[in-house]
MARLOKOL-783464 format. One record per residue (C-alpha): y negated, x, z. Coordinates in steps of 0.001 Angstrom, whole numbers. Example, Ala and Ser with C-alpha at 12.3 -4.5 7.8 and 13.67 -1.06 7.14 Angstrom:
BEGIN
REC        c2        c1        c3
REC      4500     12300      7800
REC      1060     13670      7140
END
This chain:
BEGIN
REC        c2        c1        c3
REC     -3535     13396      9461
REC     -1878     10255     10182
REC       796      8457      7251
REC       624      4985      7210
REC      3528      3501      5377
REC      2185       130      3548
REC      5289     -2144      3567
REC      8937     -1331      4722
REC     10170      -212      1403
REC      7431      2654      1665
REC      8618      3616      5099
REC     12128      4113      3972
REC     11649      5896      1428
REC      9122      8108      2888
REC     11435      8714      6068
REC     14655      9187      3379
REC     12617     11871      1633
REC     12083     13625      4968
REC     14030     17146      6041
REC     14577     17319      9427
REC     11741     19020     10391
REC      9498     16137      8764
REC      8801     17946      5422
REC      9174     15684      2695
REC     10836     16517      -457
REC      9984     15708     -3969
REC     12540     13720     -6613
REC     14272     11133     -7169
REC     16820      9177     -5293
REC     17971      5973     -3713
REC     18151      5172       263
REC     20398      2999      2380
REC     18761      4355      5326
REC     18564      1088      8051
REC     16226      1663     10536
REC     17047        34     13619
REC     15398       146     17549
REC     15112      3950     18930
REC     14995      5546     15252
REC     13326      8710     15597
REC     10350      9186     12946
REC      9646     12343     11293
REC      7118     11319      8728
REC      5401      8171      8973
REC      3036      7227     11973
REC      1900      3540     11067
REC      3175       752      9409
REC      1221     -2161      7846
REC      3401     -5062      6364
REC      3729     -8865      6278
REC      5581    -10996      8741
REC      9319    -11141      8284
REC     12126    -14325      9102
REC     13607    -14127     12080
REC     17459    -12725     12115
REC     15664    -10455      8475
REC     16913     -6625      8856
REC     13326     -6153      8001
REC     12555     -7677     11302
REC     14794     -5200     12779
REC     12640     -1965     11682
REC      9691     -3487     12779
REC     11426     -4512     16220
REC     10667     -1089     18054
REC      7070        21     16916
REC      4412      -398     19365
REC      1470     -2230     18276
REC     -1800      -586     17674
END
């Protein structure tokens, strides 16, 4: 199935919890993962979030994804 990540903090910390070959892990941890244009994704398909301020790093994860 599909993994929609709802909001940007989700998507981080889905994709930081990822292995390589997309398996996520279980525990606890923190994430300074920045996800900028051409970011490959192993675990999360969709994103739903708000709009962000222009010049936002938030902007800048959401920059790349194609619309559906």
């Amino acid at each position: 199935g599909r993994v929609v990540a709802v909001g940007t903090t989700t998507l981080r910390a889905l994709e930081s919890s990822a292995a390589s070959d997309g398996v996520l892990r279980a525990g606890a941890a923190e994430t300074r993962l920045f996800i900028s244009p051409g970011f490959e994704f192993r675990v999360v398909d969709r994103l739903l979030t708000n709009f962000h301020l222009p010049k936002s790093t938030l902007l800048m994860l959401v920059s790349d994804r194609k619309s559906v």
